[in-house]
RORO-519318 format. One record per residue (C-alpha): residue in three letters; residue number from 1; x, y, z. Coordinates in steps of 0.2 Angstrom, whole numbers, always signed. Example, Ala and Ser with C-alpha at 12.3 -4.5 7.8 and 13.67 -1.06 7.14 Angstrom:
# residues 2
ATOM    r    k     px     py     pz
ATOM  ALA    1    +62    -22    +39
ATOM  SER    2    +68     -5    +36
END
This chain:
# residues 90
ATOM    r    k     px     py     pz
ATOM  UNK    1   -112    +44    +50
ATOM  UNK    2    -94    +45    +55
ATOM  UNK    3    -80    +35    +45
ATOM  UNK    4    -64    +26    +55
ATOM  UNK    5    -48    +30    +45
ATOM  UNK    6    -31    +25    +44
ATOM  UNK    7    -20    +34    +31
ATOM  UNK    8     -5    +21    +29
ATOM  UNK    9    +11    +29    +17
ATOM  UNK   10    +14    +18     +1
ATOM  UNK   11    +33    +20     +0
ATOM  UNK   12    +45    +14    +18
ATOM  UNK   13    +29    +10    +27
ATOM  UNK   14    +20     -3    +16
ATOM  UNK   15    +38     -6     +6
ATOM  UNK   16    +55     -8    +16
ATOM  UNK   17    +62     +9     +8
ATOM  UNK   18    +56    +23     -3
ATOM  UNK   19    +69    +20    -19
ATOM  UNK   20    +71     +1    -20
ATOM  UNK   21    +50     -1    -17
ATOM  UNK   22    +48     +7    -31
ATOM  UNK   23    +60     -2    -40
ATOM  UNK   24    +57    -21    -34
ATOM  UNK   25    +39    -23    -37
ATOM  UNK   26    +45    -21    -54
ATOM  UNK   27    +56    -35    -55
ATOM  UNK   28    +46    -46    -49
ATOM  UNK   29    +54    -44    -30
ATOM  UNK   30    +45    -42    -13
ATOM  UNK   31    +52    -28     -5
ATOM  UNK   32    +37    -25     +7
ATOM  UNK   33    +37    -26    +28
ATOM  UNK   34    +35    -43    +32
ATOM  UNK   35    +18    -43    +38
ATOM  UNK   36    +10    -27    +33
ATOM  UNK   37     -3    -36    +27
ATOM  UNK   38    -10    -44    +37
ATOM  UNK   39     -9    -30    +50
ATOM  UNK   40    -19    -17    +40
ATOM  UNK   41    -32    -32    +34
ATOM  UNK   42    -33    -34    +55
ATOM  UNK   43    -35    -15    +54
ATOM  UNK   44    -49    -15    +43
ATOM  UNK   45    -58    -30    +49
ATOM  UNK   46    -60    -19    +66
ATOM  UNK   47    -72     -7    +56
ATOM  UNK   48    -58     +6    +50
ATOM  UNK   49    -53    +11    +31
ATOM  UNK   50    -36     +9    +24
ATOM  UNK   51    -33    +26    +15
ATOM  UNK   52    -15    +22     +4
ATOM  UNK   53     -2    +40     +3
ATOM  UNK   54     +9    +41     -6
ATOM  UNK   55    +22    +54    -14
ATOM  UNK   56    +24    +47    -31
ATOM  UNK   57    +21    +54    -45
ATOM  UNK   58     +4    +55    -52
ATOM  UNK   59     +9    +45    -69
ATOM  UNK   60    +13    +29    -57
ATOM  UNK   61     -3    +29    -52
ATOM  UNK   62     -9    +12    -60
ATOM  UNK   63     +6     +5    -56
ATOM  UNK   64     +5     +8    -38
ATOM  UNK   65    -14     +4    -39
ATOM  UNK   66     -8    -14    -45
ATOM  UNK   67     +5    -14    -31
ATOM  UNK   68     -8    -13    -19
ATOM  UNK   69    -21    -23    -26
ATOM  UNK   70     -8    -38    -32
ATOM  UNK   71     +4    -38    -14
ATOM  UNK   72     +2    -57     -9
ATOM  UNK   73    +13    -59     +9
ATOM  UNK   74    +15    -76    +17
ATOM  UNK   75     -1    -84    +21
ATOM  UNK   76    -10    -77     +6
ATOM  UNK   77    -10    -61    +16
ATOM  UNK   78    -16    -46     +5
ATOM  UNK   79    -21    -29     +8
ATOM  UNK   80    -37    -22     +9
ATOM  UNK   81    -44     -9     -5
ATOM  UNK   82    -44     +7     +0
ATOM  UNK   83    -43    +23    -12
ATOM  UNK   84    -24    +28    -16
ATOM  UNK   85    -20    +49    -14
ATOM  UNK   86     -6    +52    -23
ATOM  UNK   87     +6    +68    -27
ATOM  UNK   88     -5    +80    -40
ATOM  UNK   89    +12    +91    -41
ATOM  UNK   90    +24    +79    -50
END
């Protein structure tokens, strides 16, 4: 059985830059691409699985875990789960 990917990057792809995406979230402050969401939720629903990149650091992980799962855009719109593949080397 074959599997449909699509590997989407965590930081400038789902957030509107590297540094202050990282930085936002933690505030309390939207910094995401207006409607990422419910482009890779459209994604999935055509049969394909969101795999999250990203470059931070391994000790972020549950905070970017929760970034993913808790994003809410206009609409409701959320992301769909898919496992998160971080950097093992900082």
């Amino acid at each position: 059985m074959d599997s449909r990917i699509v590997v989407s990057d965590v930081d400038g792809t789902i957030t509107r830059s590297d540094l202050l995406g990282n930085i936002f979230p933690l505030v309390g402050r939207d910094w995401s691409h207006p409607g990422i969401a419910r482009l890779l939720t459209a994604i999935s629903h055509n049969g394909y699985r969101v795999l999250y990149l990203t470059s931070r650091a391994i000790g972020q992980a549950n905070l970017t875990r929760g970034y993913i799962r808790e994003l809410r855009q206009s609409g409701g719109a959320s992301l769909p789960d898919g496992p998160l593949i971080m950097s093992p080397d900082r």
